[in-house]
C-alpha positions in Angstrom: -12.5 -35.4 19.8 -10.2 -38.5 20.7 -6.9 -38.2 22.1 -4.9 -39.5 18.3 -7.1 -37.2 16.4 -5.2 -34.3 14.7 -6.1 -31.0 16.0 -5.2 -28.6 12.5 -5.3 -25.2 13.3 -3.0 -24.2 10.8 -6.1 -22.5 8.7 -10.0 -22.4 8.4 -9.3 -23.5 5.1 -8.9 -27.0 6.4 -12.5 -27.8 7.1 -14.2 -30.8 5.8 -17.7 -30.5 4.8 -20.0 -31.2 7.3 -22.6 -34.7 6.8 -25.3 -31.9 6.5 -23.3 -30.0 3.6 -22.4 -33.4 1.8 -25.7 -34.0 1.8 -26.7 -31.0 0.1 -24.3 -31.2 -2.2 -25.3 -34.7 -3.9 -28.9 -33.4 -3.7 -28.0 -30.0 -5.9 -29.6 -29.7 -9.0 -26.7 -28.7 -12.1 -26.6 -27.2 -15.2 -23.3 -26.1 -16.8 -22.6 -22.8 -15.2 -20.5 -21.7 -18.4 -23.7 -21.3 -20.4 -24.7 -19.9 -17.1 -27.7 -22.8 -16.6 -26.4 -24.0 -13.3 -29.1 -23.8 -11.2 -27.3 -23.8 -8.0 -24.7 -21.8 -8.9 -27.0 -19.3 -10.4 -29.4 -19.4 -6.6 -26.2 -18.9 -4.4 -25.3 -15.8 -6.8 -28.7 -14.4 -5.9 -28.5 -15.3 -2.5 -25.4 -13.7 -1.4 -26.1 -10.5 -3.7 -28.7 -10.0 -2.0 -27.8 -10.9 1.4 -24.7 -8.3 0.9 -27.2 -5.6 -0.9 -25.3 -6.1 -4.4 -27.4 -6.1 -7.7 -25.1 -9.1 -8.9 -22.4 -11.5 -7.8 -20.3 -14.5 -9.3 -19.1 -17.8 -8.2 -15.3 -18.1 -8.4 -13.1 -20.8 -7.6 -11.2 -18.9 -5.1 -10.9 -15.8 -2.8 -7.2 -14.9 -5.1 -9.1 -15.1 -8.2 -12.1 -13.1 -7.1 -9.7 -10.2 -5.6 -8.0 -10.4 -9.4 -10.9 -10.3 -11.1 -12.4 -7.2 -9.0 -9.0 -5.3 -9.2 -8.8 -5.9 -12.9 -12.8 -4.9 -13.5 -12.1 -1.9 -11.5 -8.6 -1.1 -13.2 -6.9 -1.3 -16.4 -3.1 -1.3 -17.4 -1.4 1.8 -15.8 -3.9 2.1 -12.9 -2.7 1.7 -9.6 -4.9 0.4 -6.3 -3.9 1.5 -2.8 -3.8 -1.5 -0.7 -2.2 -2.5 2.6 1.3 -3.9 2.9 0.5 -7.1 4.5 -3.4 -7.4 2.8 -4.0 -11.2 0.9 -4.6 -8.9 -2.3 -1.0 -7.7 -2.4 1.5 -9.7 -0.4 0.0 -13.1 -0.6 -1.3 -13.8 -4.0 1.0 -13.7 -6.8 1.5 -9.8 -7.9 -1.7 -11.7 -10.0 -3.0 -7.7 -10.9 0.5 -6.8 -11.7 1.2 -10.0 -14.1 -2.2 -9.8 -15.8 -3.5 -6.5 -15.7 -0.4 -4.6 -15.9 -2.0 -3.0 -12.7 0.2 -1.3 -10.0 -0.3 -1.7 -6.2 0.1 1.3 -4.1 0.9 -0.7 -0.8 1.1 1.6 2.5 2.0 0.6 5.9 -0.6 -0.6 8.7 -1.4 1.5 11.9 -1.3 -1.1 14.8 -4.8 -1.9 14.5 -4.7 -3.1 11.2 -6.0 0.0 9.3 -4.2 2.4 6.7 -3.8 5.7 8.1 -6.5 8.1 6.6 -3.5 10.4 6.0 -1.8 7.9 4.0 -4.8 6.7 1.8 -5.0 10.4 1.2 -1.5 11.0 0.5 -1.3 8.4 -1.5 -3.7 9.3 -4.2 -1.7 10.6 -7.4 -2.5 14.0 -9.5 -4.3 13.8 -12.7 -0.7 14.3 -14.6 0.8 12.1 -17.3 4.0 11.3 -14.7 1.9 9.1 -12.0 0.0 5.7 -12.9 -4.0 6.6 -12.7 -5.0 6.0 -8.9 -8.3 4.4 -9.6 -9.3 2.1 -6.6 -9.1 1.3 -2.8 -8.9 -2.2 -1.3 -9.4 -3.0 1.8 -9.2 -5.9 3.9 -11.7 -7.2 6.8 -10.8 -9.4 8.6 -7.0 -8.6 8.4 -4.8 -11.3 10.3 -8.2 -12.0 12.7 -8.4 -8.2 13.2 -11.6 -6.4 13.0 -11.3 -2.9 10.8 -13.7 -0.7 12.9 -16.9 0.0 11.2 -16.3 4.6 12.0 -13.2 3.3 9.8 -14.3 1.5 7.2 -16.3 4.4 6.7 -14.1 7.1 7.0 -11.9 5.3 4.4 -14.2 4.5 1.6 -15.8 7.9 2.3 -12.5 9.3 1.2 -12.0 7.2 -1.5 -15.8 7.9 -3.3 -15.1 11.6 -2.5 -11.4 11.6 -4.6 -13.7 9.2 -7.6 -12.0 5.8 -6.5 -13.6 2.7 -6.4 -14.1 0.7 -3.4 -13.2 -3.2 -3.5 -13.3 -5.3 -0.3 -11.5 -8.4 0.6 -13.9 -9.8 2.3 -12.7 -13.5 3.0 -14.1 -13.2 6.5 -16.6 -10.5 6.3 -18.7 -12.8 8.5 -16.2 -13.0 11.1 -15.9 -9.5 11.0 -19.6 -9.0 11.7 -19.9 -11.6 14.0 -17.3 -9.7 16.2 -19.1 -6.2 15.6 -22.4 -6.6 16.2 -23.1 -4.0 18.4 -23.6 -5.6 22.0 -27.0 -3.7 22.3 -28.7 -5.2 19.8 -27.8 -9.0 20.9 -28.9 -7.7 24.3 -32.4 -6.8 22.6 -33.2 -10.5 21.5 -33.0 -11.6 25.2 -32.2 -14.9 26.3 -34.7 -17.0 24.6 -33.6 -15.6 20.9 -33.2 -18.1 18.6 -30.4 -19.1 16.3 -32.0 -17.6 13.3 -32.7 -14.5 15.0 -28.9 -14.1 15.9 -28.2 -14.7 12.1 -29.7 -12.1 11.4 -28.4 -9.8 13.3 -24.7 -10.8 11.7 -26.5 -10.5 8.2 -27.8 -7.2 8.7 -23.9 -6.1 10.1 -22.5 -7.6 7.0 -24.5 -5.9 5.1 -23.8 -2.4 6.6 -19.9 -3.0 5.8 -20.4 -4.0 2.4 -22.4 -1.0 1.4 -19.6 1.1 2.3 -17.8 -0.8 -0.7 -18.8 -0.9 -4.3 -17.5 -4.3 -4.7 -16.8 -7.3 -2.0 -15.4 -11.1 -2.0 -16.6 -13.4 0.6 -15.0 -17.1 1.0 -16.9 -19.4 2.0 -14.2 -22.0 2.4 -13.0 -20.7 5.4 -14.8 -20.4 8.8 -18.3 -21.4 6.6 -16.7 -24.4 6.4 -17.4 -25.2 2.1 -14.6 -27.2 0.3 -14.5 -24.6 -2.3 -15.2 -21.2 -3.7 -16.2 -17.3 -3.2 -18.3 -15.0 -4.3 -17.6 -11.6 -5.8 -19.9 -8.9 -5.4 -20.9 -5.6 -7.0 -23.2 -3.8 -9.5 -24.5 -5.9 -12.5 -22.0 -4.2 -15.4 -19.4 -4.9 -12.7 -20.1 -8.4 -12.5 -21.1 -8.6 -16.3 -16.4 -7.3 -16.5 -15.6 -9.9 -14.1 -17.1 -12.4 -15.3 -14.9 -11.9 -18.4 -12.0 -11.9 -16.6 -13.1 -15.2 -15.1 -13.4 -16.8 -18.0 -9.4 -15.5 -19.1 -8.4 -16.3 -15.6 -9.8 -20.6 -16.2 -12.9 -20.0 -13.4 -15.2 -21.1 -15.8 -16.5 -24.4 -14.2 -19.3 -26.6 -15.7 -21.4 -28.5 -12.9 -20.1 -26.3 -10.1 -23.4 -26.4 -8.7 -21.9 -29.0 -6.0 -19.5 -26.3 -5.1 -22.0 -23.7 -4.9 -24.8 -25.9 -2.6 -22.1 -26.4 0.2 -21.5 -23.0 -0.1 -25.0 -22.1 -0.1 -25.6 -24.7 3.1 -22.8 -22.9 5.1 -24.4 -19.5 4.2 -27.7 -20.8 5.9 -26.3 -22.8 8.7 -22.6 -21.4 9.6 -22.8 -17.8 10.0 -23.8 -17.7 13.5 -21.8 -20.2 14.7 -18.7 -18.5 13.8 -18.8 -17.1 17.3 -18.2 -20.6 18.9 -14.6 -20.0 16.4 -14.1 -17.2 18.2 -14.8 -18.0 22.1 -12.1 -21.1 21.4 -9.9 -18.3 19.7 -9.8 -16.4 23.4 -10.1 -19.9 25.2 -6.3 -21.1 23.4 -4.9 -17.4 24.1 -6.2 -17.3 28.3 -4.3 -21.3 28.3 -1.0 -19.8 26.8 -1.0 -16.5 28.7 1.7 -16.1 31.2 4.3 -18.1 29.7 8.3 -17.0 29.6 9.5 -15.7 26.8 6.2 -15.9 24.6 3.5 -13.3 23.9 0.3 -13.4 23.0 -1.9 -11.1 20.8 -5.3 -11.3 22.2 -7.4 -12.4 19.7 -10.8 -10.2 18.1 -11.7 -13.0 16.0 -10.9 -16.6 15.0 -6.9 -16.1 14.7 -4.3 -15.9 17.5 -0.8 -15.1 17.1 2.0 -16.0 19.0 5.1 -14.4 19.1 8.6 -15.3 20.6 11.2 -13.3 22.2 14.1 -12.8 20.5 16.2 -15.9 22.9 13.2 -18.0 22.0 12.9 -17.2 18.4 15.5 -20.2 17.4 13.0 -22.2 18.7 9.9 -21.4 16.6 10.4 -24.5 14.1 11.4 -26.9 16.9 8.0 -25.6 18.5 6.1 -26.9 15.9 7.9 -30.2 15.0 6.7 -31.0 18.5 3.2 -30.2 17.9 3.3 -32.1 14.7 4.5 -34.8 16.5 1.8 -34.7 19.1 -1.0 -34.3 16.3 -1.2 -30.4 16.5 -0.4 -28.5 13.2 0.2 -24.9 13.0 1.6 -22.3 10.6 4.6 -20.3 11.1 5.2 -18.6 7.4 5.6 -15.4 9.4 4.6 -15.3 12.6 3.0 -18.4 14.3 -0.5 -18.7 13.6 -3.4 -20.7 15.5 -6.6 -20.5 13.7 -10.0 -22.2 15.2 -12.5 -23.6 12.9 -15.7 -25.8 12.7 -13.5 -28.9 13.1 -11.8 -27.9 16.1 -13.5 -28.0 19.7 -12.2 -27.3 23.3 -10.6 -30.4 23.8 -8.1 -29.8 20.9 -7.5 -26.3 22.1 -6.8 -27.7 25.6 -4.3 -30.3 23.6 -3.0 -27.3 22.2 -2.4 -25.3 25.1 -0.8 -28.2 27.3 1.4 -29.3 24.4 2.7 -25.4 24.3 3.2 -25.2 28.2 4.9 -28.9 27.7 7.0 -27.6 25.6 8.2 -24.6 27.1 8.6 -26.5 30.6 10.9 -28.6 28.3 
């Protein structure tokens, strides 16, 4: 990476496709997938149903519609979904259940870690009694903010929910992440040092897998750390695909030649999973560089997102912070906290930028 290239760790959603994925993209066969004839849309449908364990999935556009159109499959109007205060499927895309479905959220506060409180999900779940909307489904999130909802958790939760007769809906956007940070350690330890790259995919596969059955529906973007332009995939049971593909349609997600869409997508699926990990390494590399400095702390990171947090004489300082970077070629977010995220088009000469730009700064 040269010196005047921008490092952009504002999202993984600013990846450009790879030579590799463009590639595969002007060789993919179409169809119009609104007639449902698309046949690369239709192979990447197969393909990550069956990767995940699902009978059925569906292309969308994006990770908001395929959250809306599980919640409203799962729902109709006067259910309610419990859901986390700060998950994407409540605070960050629209009230979109709310406005179309005439579905309410149940939003409960995070424990530290991320997760909703067993005690809360519990509480939470209304009476059969004509005062109380209908609780009817569970969402979770994994990845939430980069952290990894422990798999004794995940479990816990959804076993809850299928005992009290809720559905189980999983926003997924970086279920890969999440199992590329909770393989268990043994089990990479069994390949030995020779294992291959395919061998490792596996492994991640097979952990994806085992979170997604805990859920009778997931989404999983692959515009993110897989590094496609566009599009998710939403997963479940074959009538439950058969609703949201309805809802698709209503929502404008029928597309006609997506089949481009759907072989990048399909090429990070075979080539990006395991490399997620390199995402995550520079993740821990840019929070070790900005450790230590005055008046600025550090969240350590489990995945591909680190979080940076000012002290409260600092916190006037947050937008001049990244003006500078800007003007040094480093973008970041600051919406609500400020957010690094590492990504197939960032290596460890932009995080070094990063990290001396930040000390620069706060040398300044």
């Amino acid at each position: 990476m040269t010196a005047s290239k921008t490092v952009d760790l504002r999202s993984d959603t600013v990846t450009q496709p790879t030579a590799a994925m463009r590639a595969a993209m002007a060789a993919a066969p179409l169809g119009d997938d609104v007639f449902g004839t698309d046949p690369s849309v239709n192979a990447l449908q197969e393909k990550i149903a069956a990767m995940l364990g699902f009978e059925a999935a569906l292309f969308v556009p994006t990770g908001t519609q395929s959250n809306l159109c599980a919640i409203l499959s799962h729902c109709g109007r006067g259910d309610e979904y419990i859901v986390g205060q700060q998950a994407h499927a409540y605070r960050w895309e629209g009230g979109g259940a709310a406005v179309f479905g005439s579905v309410q959220p149940q939003p409960l506060d995070h424990a530290e870690d991320g997760t909703l409180p067993i005690a809360a999900i519990k509480a939470a779940i209304k009476p059969d009694d004509a005062h109380f909307a209908r609780t009817r489904l569970l969402a979770l999130e994994n990845t939430l903010g980069g952290k990894l909802l422990p798999f004794d958790y995940v479990q816990a939760a959804t076993d809850l929910a299928k005992a009290r007769g809720l559905q189980r809906h999983l926003d997924g956007a970086r279920l890969f992440n999440a199992a590329v940070a909770s393989v268990r350690p043994e089990l990479v330890e069994g390949l030995g040092a020779a294992s291959t790259g395919s061998a490792r995919t596996a492994l991640v596969i097979a952990e994806a897998r085992r979170i997604a059955d805990c859920f009778d529906s997931v989404s999983v973007c692959f515009s993110k750390g897989l590094g496609a332009p566009i599009g998710s995939a939403l997963c479940g049971s074959r009538e439950f695909i058969a609703r949201a593909h309805r809802i698709r349609k209503m929502a404008g997600g029928g597309m006609r030649q997506a089949g481009l869409l759907a072989a990048a997508a399909s090429h990070a699926l075979d080539h990006h999973i395991e490399r997620l990990a390199d995402d995550h390494a520079l993740a821990k590399r840019l929070a070790a560089g900005l450790a230590g400095i005055d008046g600025l702390t550090v969240e350590a990171p489990q995945t591909n997102i680190v979080f940076i947090d000012l002290a409260d004489a600092a916190k006037a300082r947050s937008a001049e912070l990244l003006a500078s970077l800007n003007a040094q070629g480093i973008l970041a977010a600051g919406l609500y906290r400020l957010r690094f995220v590492t990504h197939l088009d960032v290596d460890a000469a932009g995080v070094d930028r990063a990290v001396a730009a930040i000390r620069g700064f706060f040398k300044a």
